[in-house]
N, CA, C and O atoms as a GROMACS GRO file, in nm:
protein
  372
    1UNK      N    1   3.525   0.713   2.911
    1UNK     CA    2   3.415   0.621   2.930
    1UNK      C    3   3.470   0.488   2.977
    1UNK      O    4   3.588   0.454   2.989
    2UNK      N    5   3.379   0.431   2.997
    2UNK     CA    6   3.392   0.319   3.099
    2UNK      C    7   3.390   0.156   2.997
    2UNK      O    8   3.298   0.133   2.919
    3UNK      N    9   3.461   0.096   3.011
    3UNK     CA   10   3.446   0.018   2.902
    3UNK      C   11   3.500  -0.151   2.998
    3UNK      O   12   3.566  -0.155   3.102
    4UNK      N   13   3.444  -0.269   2.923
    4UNK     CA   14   3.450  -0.386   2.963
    4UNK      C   15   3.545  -0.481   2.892
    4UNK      O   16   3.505  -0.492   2.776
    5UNK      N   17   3.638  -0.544   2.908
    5UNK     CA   18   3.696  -0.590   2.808
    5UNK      C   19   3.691  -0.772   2.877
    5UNK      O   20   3.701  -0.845   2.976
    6UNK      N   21   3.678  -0.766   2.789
    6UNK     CA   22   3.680  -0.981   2.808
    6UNK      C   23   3.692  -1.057   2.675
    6UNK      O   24   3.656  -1.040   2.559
    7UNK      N   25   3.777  -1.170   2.765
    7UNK     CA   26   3.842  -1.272   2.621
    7UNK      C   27   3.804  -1.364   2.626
    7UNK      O   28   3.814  -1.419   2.736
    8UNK      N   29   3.749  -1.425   2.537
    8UNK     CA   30   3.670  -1.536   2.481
    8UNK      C   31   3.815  -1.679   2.491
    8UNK      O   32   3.936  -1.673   2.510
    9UNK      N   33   3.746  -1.761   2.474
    9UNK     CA   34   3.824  -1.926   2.446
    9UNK      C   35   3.927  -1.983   2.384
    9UNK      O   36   4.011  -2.070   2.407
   10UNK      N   37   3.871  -1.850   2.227
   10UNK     CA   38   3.937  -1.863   2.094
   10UNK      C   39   4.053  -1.735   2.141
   10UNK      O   40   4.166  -1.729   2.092
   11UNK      N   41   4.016  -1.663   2.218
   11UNK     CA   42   4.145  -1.556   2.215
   11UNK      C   43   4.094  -1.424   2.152
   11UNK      O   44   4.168  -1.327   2.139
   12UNK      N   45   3.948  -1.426   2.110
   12UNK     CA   46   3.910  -1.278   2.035
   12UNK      C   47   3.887  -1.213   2.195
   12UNK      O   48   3.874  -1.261   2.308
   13UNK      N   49   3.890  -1.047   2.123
   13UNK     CA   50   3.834  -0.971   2.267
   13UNK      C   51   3.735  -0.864   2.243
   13UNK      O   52   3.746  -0.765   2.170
   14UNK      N   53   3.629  -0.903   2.322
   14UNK     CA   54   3.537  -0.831   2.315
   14UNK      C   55   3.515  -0.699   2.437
   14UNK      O   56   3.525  -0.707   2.559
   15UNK      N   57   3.487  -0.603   2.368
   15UNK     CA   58   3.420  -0.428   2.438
   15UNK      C   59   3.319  -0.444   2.447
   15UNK      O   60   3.264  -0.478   2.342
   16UNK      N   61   3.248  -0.435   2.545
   16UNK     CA   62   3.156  -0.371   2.589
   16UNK      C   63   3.143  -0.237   2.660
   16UNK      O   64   3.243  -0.228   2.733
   17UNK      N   65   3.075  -0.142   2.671
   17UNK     CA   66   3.074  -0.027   2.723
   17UNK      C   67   2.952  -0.075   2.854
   17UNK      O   68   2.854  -0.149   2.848
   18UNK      N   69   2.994  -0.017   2.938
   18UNK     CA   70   2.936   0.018   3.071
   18UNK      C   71   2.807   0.100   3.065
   18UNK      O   72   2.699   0.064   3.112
   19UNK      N   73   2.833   0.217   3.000
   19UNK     CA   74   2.692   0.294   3.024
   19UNK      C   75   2.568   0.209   2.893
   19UNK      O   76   2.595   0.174   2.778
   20UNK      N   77   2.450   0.199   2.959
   20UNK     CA   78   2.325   0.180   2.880
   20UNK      C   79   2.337   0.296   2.756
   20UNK      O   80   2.345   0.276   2.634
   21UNK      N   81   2.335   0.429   2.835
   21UNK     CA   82   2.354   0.515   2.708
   21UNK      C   83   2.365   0.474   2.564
   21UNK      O   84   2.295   0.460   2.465
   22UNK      N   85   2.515   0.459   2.613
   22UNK     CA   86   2.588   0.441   2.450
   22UNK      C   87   2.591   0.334   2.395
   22UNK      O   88   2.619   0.318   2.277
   23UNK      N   89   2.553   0.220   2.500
   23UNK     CA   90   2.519   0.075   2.395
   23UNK      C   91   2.391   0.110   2.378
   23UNK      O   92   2.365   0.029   2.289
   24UNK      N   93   2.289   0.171   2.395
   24UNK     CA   94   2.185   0.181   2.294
   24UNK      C   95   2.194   0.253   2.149
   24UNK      O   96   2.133   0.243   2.042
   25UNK      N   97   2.318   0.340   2.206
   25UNK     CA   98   2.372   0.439   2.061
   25UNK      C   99   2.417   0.321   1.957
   25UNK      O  100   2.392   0.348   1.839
   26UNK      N  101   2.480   0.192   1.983
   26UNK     CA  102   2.594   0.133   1.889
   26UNK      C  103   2.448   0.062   1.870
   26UNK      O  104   2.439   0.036   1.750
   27UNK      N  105   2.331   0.019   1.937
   27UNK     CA  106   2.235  -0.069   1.887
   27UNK      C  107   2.207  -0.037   1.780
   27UNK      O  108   2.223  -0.109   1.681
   28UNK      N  109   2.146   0.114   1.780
   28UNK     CA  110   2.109   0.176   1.713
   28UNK      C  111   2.165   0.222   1.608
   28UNK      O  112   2.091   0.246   1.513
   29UNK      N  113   2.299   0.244   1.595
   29UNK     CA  114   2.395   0.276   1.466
   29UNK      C  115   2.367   0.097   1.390
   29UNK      O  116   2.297   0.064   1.294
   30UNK      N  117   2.449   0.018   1.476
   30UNK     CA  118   2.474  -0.110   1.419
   30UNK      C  119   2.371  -0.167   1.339
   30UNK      O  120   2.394  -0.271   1.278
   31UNK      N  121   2.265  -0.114   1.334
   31UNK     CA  122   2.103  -0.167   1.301
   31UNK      C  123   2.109  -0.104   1.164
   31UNK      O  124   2.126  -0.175   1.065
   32UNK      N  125   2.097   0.001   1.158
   32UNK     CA  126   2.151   0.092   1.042
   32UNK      C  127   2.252   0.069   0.978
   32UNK      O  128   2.220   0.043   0.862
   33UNK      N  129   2.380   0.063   0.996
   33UNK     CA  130   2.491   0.018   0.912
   33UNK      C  131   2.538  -0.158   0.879
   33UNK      O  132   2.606  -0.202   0.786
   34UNK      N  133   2.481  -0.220   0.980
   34UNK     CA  134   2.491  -0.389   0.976
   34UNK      C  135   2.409  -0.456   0.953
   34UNK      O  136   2.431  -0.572   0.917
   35UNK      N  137   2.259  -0.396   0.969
   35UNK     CA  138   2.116  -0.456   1.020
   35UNK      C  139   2.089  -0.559   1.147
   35UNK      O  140   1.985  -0.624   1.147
   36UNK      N  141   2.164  -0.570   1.232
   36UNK     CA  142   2.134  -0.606   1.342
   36UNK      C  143   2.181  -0.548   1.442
   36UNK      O  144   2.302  -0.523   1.443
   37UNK      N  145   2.094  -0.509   1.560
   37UNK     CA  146   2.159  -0.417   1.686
   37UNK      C  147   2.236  -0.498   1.760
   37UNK      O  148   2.209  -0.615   1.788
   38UNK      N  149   2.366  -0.416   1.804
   38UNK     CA  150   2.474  -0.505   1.838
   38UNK      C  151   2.536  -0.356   1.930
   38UNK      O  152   2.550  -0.240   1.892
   39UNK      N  153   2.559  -0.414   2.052
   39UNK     CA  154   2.621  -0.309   2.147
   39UNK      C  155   2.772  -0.363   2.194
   39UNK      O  156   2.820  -0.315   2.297
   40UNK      N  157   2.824  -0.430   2.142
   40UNK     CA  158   2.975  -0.550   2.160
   40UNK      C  159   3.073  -0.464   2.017
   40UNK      O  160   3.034  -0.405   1.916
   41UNK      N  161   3.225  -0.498   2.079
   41UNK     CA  162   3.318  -0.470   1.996
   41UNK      C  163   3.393  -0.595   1.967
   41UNK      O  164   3.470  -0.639   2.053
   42UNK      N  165   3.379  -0.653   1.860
   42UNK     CA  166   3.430  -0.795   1.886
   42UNK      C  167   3.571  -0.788   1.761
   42UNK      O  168   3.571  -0.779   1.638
   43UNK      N  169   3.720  -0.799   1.903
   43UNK     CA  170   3.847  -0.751   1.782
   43UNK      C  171   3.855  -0.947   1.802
   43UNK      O  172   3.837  -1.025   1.896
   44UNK      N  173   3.893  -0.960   1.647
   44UNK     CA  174   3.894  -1.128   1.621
   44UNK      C  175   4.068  -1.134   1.642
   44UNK      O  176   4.154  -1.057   1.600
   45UNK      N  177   4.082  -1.282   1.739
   45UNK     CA  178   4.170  -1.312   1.766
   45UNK      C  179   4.311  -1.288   1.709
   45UNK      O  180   4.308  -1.352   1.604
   46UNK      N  181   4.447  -1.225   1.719
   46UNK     CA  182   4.569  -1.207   1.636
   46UNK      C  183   4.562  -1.064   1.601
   46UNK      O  184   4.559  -0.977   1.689
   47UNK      N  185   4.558  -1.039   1.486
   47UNK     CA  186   4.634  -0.852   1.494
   47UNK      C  187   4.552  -0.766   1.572
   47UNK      O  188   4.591  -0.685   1.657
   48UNK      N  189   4.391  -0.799   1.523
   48UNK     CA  190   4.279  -0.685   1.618
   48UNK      C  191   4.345  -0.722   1.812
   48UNK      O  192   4.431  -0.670   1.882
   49UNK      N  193   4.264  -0.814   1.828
   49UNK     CA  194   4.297  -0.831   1.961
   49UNK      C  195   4.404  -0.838   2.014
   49UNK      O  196   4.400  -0.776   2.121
   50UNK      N  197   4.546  -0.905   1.987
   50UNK     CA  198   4.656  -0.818   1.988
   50UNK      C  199   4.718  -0.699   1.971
   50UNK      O  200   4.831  -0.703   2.020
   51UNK      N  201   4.696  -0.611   1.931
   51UNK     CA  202   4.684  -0.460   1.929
   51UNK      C  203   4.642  -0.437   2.038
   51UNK      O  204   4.722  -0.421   2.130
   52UNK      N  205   4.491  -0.426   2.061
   52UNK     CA  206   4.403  -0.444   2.174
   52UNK      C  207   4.474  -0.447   2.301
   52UNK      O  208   4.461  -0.354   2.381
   53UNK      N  209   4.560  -0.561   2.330
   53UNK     CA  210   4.599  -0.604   2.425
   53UNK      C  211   4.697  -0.519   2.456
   53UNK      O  212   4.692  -0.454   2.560
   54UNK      N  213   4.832  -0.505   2.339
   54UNK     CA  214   4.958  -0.458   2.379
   54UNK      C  215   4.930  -0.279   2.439
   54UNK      O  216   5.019  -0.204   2.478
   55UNK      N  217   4.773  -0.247   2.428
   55UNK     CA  218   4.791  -0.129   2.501
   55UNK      C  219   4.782  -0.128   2.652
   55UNK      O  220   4.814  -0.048   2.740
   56UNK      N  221   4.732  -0.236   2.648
   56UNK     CA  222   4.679  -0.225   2.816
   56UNK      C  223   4.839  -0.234   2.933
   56UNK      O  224   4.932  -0.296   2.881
   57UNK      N  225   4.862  -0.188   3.050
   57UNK     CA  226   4.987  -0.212   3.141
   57UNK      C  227   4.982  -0.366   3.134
   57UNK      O  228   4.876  -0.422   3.106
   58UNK      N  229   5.092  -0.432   3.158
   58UNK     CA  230   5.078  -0.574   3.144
   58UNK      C  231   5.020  -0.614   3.267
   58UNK      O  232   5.005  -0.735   3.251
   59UNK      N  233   4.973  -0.582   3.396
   59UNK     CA  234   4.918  -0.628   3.478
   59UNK      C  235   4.754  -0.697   3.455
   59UNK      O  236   4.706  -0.808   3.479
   60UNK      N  237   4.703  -0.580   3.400
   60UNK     CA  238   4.561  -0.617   3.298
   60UNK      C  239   4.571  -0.698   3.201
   60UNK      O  240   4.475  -0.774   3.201
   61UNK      N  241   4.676  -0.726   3.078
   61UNK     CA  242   4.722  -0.764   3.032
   61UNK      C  243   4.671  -0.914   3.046
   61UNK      O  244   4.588  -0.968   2.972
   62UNK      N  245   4.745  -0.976   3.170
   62UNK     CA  246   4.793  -1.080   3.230
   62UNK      C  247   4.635  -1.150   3.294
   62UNK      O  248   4.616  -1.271   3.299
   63UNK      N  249   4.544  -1.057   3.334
   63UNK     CA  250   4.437  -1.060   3.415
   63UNK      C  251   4.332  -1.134   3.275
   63UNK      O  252   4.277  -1.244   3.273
   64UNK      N  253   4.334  -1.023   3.166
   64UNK     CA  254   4.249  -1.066   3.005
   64UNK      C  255   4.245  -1.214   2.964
   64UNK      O  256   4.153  -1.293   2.945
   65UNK      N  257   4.393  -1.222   2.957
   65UNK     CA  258   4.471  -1.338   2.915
   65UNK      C  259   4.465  -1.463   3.030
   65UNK      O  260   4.503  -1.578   3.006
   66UNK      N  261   4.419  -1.425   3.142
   66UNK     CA  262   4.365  -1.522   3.222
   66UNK      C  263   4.276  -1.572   3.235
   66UNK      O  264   4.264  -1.678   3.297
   67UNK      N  265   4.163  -1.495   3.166
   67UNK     CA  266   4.035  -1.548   3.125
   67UNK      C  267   3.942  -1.416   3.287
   67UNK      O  268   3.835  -1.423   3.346
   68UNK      N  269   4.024  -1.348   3.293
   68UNK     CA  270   3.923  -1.232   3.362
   68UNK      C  271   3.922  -1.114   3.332
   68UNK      O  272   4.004  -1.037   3.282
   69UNK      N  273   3.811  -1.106   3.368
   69UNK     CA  274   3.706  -0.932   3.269
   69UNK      C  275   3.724  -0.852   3.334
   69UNK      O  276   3.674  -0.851   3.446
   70UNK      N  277   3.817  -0.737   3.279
   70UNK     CA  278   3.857  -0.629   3.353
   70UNK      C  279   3.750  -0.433   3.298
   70UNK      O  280   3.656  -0.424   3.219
   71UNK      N  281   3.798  -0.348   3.356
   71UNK     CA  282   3.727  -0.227   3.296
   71UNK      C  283   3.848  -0.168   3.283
   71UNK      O  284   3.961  -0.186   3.328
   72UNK      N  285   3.780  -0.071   3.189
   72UNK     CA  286   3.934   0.006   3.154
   72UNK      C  287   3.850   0.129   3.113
   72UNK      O  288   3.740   0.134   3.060
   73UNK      N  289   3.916   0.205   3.144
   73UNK     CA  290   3.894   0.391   3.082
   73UNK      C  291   3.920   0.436   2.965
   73UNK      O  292   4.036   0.477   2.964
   74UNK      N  293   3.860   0.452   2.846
   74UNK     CA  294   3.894   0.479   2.682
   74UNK      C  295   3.830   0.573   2.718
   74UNK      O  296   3.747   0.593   2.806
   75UNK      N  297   3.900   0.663   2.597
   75UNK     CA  298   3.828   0.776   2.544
   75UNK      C  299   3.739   0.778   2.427
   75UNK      O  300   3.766   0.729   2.317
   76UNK      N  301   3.628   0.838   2.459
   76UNK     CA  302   3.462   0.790   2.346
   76UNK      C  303   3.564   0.772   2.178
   76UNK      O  304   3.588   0.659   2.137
   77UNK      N  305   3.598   0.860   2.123
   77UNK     CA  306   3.658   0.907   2.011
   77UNK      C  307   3.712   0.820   1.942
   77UNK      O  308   3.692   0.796   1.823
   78UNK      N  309   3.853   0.722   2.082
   78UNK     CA  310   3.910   0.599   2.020
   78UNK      C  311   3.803   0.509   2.014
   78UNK      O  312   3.792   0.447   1.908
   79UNK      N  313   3.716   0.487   2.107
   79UNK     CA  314   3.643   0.340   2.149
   79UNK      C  315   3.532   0.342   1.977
   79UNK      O  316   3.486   0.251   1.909
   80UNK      N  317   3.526   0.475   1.967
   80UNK     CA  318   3.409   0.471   1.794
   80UNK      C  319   3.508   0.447   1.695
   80UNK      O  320   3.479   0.447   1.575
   81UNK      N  321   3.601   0.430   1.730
   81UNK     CA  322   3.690   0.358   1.557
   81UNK      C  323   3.668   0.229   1.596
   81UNK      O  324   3.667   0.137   1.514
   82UNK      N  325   3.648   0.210   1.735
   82UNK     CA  326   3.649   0.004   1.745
   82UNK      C  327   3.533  -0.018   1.671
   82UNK      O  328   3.507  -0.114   1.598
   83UNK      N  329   3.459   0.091   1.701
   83UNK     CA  330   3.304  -0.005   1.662
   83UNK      C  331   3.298   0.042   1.505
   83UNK      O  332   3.224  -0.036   1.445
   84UNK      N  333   3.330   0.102   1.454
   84UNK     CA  334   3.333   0.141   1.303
   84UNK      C  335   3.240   0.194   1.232
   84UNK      O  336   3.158   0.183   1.323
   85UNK      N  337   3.181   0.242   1.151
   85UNK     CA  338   3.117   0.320   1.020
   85UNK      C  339   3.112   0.441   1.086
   85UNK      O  340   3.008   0.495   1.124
   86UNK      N  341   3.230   0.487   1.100
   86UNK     CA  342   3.225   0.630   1.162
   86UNK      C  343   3.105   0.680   1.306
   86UNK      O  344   3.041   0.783   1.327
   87UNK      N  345   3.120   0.553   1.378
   87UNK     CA  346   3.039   0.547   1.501
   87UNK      C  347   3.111   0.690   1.585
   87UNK      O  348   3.049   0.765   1.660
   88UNK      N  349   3.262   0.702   1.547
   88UNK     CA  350   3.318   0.823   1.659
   88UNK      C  351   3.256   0.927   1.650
   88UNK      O  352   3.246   1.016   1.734
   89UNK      N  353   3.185   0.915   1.489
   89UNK     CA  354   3.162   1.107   1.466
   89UNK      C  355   3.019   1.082   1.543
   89UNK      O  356   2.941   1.150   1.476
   90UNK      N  357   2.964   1.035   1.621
   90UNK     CA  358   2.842   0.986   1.654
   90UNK      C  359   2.834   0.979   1.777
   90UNK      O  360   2.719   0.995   1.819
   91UNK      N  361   2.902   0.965   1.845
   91UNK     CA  362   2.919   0.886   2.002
   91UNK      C  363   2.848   1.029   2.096
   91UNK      O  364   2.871   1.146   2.066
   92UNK      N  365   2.781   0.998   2.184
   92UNK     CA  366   2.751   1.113   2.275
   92UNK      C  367   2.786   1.045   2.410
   92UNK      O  368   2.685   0.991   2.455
   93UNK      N  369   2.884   1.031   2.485
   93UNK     CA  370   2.872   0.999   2.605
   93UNK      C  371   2.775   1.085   2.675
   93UNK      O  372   2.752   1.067   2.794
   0.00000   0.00000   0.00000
């Protein structure tokens, strides 16, 4: 799946997914497990978003960290541990 990644001011990095689909899926989970619908993966600045980062080739890397929003290809399975309460066992691309 198709996924959006962009870095905020503070240095957190936020997912977004590309297809409508499945951000209506995380609305819809997140509403249920958080109480507010939320289609964003927001890793907070330092270990989350560092992690985050050190997977990407450093070319993207470099692009994030420049303050530009790149896409990247995850697989549904990993991208539902970002979003959490067992969103993976859930995900239908």
């Amino acid at each position: 799946m198709l996924i959006e990644v962009d870095q905020d001011r503070m240095g957190n990095i936020i997912l977004t997914p590309k297809s409508k689909k499945i951000r209506a899926q995380m609305r819809k989970h997140n509403k249920e497990w958080l109480g507010h619908p939320d289609d964003t993966v927001f890793l907070q600045e330092g270990m989350g978003a560092t992690e985050f980062l050190d997977l990407l080739p450093a070319p993207q890397r470099r692009e994030v960290e420049e303050g530009w929003g790149i896409t990247v290809r995850m697989d549904p399975w990993e991208f539902g541990h970002y979003v959490g309460h067992d969103f993976h066992e859930v995900i239908r691309p």
